[in-house]
C-alpha positions as MATLAB code, in Angstrom:
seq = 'XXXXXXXXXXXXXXXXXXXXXXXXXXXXXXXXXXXXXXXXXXXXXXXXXXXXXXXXXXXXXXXXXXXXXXXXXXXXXXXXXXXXXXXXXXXXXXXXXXXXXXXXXXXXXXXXXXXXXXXXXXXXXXXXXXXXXXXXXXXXXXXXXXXXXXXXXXXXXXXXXXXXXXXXXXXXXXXXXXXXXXXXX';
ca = [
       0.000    0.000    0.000;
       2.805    2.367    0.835;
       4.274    2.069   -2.662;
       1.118    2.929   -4.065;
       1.335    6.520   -2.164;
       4.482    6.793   -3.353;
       4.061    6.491   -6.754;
       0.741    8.577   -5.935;
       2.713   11.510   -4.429;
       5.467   11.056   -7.507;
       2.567   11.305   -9.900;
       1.344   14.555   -8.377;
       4.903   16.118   -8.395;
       5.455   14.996  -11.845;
       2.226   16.491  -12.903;
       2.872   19.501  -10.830;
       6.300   20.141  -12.489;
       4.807   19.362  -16.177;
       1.881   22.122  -15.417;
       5.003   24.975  -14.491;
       7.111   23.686  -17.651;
       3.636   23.999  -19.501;
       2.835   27.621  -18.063;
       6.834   28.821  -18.989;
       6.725   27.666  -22.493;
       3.386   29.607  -22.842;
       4.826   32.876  -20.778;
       7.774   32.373  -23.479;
       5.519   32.554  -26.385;
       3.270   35.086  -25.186;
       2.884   38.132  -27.553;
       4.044   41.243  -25.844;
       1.151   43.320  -24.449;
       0.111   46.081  -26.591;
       1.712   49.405  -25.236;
      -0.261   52.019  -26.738;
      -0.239   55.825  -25.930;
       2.099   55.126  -22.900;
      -0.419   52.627  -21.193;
       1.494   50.346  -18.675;
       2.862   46.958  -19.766;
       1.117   44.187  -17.490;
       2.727   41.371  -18.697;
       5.828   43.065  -16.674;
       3.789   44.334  -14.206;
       4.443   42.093  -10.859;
       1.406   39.955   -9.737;
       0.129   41.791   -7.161;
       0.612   45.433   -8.972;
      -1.341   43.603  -12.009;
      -4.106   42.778   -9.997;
      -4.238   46.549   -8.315;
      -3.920   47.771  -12.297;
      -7.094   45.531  -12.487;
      -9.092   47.027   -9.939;
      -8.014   50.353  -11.300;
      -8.846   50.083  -14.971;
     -12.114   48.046  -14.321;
     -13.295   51.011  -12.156;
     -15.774   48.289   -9.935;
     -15.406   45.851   -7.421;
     -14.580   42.399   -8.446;
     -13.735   38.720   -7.500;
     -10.618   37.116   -7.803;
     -12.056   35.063  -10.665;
     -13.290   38.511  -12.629;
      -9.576   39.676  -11.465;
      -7.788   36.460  -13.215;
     -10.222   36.891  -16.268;
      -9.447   40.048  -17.052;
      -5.579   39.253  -16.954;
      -6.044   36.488  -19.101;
      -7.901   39.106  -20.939;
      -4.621   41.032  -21.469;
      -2.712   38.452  -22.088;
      -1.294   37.147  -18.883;
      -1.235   33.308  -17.702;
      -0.929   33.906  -13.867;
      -3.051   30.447  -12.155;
      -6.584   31.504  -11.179;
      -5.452   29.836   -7.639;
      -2.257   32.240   -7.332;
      -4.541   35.663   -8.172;
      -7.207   34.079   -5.624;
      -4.345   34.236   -2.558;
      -2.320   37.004   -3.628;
      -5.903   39.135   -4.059;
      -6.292   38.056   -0.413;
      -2.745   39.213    0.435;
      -3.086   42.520   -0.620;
      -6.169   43.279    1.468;
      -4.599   41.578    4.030;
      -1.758   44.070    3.905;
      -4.139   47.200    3.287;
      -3.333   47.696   -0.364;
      -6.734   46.813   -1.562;
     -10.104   46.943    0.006;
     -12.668   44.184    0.954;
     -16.426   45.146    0.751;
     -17.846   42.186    0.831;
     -16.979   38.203    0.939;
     -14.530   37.403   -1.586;
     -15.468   41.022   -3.428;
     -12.189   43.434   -3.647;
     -11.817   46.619   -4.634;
      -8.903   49.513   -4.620;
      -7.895   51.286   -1.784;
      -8.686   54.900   -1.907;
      -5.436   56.018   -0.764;
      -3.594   53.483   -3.153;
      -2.472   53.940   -6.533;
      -0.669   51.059   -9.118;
       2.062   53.468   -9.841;
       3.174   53.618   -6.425;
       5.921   51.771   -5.321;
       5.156   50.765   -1.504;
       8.204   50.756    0.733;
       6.791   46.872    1.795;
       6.784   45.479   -1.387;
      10.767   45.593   -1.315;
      10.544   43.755    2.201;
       7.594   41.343    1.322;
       9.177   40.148   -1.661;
      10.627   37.193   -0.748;
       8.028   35.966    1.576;
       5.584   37.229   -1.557;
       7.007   35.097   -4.091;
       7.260   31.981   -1.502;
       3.649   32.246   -1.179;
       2.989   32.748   -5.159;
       5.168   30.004   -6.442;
       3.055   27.567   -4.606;
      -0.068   25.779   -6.876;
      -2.847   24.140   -4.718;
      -1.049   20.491   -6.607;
       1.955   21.455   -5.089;
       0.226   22.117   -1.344;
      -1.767   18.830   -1.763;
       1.832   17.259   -2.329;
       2.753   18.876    1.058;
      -0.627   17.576    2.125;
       0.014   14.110    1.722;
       3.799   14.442    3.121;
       1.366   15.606    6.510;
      -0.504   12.846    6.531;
       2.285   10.791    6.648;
       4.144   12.501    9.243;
       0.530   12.310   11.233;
       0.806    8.469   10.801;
       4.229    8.438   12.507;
       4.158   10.081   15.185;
       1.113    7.509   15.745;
      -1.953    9.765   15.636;
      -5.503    7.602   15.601;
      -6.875    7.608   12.099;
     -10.022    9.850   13.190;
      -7.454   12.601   13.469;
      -5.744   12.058   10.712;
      -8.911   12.573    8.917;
     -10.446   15.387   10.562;
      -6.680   17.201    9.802;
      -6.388   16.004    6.151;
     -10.018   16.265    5.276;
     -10.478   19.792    7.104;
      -7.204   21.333    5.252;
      -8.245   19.404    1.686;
     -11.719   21.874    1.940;
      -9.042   24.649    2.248;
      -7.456   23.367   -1.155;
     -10.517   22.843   -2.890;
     -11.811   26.314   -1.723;
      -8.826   27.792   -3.331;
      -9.538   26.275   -6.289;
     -13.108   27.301   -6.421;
     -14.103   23.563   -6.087;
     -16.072   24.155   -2.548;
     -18.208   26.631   -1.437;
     -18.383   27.134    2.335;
     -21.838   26.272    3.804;
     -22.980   24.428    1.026;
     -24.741   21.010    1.722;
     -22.761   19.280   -0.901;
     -19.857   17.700    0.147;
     -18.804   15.966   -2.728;
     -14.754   15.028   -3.302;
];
């Protein structure tokens, strides 16, 4: 049974690295974004001042999901999942607003242009956060449940800790809505 996780977990990494080749070769191909009458470039833009350009240009609240759709719009191939948590870092760190659940909007006193002294300082931890994909958590995820095994937890834990932080995942991916009465996997 245990060589059937492994080659379970290898799977997922394998898949997980084939999905960031995939996503490079396409950021390698990608026309350049149209620059016309000195409008900002995008596709350069970091992820979280692309998402603030976003909520700028759209002039209206949104969801992450509007967010990632209009930067696919313009060209960009940043994972719905990564503009879902970084969205929910910058209101977390007061660069955007939140008026509602899961519904963002700009901060009044917050422009794109600006360069905030913390994004120098949060850059590191920033692109820690971003370079992980939900596949590559639920990697992690399973390396948990394993480490719950050895230190000899009872399988009811194990359960309620795997099964409570997969919700998280599929949340992320927009796979689960809290509250709702189905539970399907």
């Amino acid at each position: 049974m245990a060589a059937v996780e492994d080659l379970q977990e290898l799977r997922t990494g394998l898949s997980v690295a084939l999905a960031r080749v995939e996503r490079l070769i396409e950021r390698g191909s990608a026309p350049p974004a149209a620059a016309d009458n000195g409008a900002v470039d995008v596709m350069n833009l970091p992820r979280t001042k692309a998402i603030e350009w976003v909520l700028v240009h759209q002039g209206r609240p949104m969801r992450p999901v509007e967010i990632w759709s209009a930067l696919q719009a313009v060209g960009r191939n940043d994972p719905k999942t990564e503009i879902q948590v970084t969205t929910y870092d910058l209101w977390q760190r007061g660069r955007i607003d939140r008026i509602g659940r899961g519904v963002y909007r700009t901060a009044p006193s917050i422009q794109p242009d600006e360069q905030s002294a913390t994004d120098d300082q949060n850059a590191k931890a920033g692109e820690e956060m971003e370079s992980r994909t939900t596949d590559q958590l639920r990697v992690e995820l399973m390396r948990f449940e394993e480490e719950l095994r050895t230190a000899g937890l009872k399988e009811n834990s194990i359960r309620t800790y795997v099964d409570r932080t997969a919700y998280f995942l599929r949340w992320l991916d927009g796979d689960y809505e809290p509250g709702s009465s189905a539970h399907n996997h």
